[in-house]
Backbone bond lengths (Angstrom), bond angles and torsions (degrees), N, CA, C in turn:
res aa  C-N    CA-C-N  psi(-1)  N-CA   C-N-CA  omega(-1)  CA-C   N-CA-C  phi
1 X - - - 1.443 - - 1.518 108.77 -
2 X 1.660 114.39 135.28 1.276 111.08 -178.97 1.641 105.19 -140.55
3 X 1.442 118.93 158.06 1.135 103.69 179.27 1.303 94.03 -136.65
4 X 1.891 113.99 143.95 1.246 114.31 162.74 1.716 143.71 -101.69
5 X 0.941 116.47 -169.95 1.966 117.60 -154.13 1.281 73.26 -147.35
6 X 1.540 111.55 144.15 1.776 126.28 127.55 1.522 112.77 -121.41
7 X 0.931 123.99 140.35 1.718 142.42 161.34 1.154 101.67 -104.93
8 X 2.021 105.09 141.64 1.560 111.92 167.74 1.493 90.19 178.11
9 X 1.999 93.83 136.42 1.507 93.76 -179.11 1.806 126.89 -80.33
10 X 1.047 91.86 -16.32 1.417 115.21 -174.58 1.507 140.17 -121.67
11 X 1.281 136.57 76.91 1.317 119.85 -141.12 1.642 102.02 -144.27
12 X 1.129 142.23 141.47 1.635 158.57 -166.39 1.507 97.31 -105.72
13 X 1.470 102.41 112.53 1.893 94.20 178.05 1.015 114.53 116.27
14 X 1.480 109.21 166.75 1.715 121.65 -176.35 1.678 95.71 -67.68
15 X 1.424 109.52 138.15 1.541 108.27 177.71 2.090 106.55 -75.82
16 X 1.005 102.07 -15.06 1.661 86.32 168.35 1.719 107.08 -87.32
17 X 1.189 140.32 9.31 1.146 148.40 178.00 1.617 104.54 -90.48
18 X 1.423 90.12 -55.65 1.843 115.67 -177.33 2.084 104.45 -53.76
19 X 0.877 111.95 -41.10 1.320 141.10 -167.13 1.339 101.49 -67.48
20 X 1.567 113.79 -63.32 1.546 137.24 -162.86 1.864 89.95 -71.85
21 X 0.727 124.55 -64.14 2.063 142.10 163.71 1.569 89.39 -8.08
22 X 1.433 104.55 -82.07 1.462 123.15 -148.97 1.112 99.79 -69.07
23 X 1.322 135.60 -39.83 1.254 130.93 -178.86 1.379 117.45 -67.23
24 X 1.370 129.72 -14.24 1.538 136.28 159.97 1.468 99.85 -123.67
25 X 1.383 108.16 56.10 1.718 116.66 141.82 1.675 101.19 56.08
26 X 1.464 121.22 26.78 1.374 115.11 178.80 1.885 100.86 -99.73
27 X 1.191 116.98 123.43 1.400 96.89 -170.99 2.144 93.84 -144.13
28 X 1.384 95.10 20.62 1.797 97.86 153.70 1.549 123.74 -39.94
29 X 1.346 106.11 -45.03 1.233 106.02 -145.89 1.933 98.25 -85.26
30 X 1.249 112.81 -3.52 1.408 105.90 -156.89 1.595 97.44 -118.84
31 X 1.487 107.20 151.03 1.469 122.48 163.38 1.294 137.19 -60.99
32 X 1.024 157.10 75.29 1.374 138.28 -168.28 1.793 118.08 -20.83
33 X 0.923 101.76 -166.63 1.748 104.59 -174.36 1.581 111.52 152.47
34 X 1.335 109.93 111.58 1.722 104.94 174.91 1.547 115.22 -73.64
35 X 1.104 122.50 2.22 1.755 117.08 162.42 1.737 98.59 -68.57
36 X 1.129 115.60 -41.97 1.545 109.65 -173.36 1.529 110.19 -62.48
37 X 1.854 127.68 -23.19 1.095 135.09 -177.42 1.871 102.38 -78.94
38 X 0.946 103.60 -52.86 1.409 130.78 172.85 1.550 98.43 -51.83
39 X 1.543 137.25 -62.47 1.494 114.70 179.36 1.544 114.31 -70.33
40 X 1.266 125.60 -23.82 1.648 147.77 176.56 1.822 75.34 -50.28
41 X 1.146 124.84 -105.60 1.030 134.47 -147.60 1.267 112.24 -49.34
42 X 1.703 129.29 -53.44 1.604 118.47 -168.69 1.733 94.57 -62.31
43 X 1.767 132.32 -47.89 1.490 94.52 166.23 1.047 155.60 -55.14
44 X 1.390 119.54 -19.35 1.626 131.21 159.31 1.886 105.61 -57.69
45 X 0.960 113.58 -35.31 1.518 113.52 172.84 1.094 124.55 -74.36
46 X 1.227 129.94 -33.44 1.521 149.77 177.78 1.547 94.68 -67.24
47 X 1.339 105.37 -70.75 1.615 124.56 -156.78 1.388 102.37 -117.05
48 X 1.179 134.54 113.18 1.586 142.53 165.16 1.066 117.22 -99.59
49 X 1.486 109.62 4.48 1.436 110.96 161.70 1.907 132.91 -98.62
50 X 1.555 86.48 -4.05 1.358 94.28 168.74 0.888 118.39 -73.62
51 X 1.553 126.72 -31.05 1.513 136.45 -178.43 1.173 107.43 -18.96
52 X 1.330 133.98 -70.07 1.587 155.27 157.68 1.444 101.36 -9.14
53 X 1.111 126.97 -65.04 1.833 139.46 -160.90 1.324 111.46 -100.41
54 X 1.078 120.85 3.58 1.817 115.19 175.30 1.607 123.18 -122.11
55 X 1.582 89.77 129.63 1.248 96.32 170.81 1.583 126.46 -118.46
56 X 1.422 107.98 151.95 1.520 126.82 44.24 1.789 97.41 -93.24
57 X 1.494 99.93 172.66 1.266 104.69 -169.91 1.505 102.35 -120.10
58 X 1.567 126.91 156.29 1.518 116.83 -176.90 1.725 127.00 -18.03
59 X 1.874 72.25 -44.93 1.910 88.76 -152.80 2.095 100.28 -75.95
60 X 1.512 97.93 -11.75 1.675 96.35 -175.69 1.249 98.76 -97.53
61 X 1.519 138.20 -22.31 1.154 124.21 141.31 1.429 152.69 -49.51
62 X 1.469 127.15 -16.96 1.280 156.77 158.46 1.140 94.59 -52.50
63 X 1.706 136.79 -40.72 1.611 130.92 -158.79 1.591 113.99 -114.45
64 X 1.364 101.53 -36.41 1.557 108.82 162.13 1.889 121.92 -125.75
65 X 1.452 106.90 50.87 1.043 110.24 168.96 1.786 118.43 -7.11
66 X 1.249 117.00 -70.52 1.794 106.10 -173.99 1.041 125.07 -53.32
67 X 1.739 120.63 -13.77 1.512 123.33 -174.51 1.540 104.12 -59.27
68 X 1.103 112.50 -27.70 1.975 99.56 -169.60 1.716 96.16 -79.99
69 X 1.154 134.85 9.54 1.524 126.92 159.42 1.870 103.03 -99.94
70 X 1.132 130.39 8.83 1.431 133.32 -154.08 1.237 93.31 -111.98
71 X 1.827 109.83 -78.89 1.849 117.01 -160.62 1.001 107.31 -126.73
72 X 1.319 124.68 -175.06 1.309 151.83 171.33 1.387 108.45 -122.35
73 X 0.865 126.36 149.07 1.679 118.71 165.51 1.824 98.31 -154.10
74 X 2.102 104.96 112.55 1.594 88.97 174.03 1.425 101.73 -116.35
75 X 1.787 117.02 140.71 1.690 90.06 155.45 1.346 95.94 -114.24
76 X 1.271 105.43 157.63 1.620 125.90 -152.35 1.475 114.52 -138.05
77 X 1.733 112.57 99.36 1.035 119.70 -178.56 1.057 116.00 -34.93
78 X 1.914 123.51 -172.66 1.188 113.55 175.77 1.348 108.96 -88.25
79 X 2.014 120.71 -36.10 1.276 113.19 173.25 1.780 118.84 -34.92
80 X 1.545 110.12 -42.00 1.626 134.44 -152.23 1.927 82.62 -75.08
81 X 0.759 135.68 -35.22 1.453 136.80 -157.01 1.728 106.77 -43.57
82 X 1.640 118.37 -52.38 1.486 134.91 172.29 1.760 98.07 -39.98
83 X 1.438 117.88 -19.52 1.530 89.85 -178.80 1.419 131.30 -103.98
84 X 1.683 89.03 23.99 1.887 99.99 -171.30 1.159 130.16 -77.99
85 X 1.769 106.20 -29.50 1.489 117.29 142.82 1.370 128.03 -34.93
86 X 1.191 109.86 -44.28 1.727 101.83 -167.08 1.952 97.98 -100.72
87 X 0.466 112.78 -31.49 1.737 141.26 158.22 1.621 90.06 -39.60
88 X 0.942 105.60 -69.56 2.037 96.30 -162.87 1.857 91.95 -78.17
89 X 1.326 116.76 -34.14 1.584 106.28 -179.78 1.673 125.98 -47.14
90 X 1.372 89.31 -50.88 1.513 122.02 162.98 1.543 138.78 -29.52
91 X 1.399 98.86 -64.77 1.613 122.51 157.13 1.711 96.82 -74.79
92 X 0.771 123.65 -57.61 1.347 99.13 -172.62 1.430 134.37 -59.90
93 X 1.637 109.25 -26.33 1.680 120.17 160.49 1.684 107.88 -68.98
94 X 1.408 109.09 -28.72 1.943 100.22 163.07 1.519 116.66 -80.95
95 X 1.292 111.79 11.06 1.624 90.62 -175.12 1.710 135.07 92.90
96 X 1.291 107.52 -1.56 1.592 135.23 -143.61 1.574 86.24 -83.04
97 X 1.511 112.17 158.24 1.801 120.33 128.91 1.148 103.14 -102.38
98 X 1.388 100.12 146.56 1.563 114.78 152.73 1.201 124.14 -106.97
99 X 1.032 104.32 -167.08 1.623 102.26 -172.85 2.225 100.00 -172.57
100 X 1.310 87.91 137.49 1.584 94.46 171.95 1.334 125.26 -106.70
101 X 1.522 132.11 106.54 1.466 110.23 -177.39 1.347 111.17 -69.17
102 X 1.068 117.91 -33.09 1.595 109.19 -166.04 1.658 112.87 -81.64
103 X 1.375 133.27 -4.22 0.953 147.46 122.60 1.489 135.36 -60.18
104 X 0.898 108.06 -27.35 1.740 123.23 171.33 1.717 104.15 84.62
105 X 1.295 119.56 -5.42 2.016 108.69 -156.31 1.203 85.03 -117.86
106 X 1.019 122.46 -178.19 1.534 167.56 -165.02 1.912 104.22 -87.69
107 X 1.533 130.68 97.97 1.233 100.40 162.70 1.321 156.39 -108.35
């Protein structure tokens, strides 16, 4: 069982729309923004184990380079779950929305 997160500073649209996008690599609708590079990175520092579960991923970067200033995309084991607290703190000192799929809302 896994549940997913999107982060993004900038986005046109219902954020479960925005969400549904990113999760099949649609990322028209959104702005770039280096806070989104900036939360990308302090979680890879925090957690080096997300590396594994976040997108975009190297290989979706090779094709749309700007997306890693755009989203976040985590899915998050169940062990990984303890880090959603600091995870929503996080994006929120960058400025971020989130969004929960497995909740469906905005968090």
């Amino acid at each position: 069982m896994s549940s997913d997160f999107g982060f993004w500073k900038h986005g046109a649209g219902d954020p479960g729309d925005i969400f549904d996008n990113i999760a099949e690599g649609v990322t028209e609708g959104l702005r770039p923004d280096p806070a989104v590079l900036r939360f990308r990175d302090d979680v890879l520092a925090r957690w080096p184990d997300i590396g594994d579960v976040l997108e975009p991923s190297e290989h979706d970067l090779e094709e749309n380079p700007e997306d890693v200033t755009k989203y976040v995309l985590l899915t998050l084991s169940v062990r990984q779950l303890n880090y959603i607290p600091e995870l929503l703190a996080m994006a929120k000192a960058h400025g971020l929305v989130g969004y929960s799929g497995v909740a469906d809302e905005p968090l």
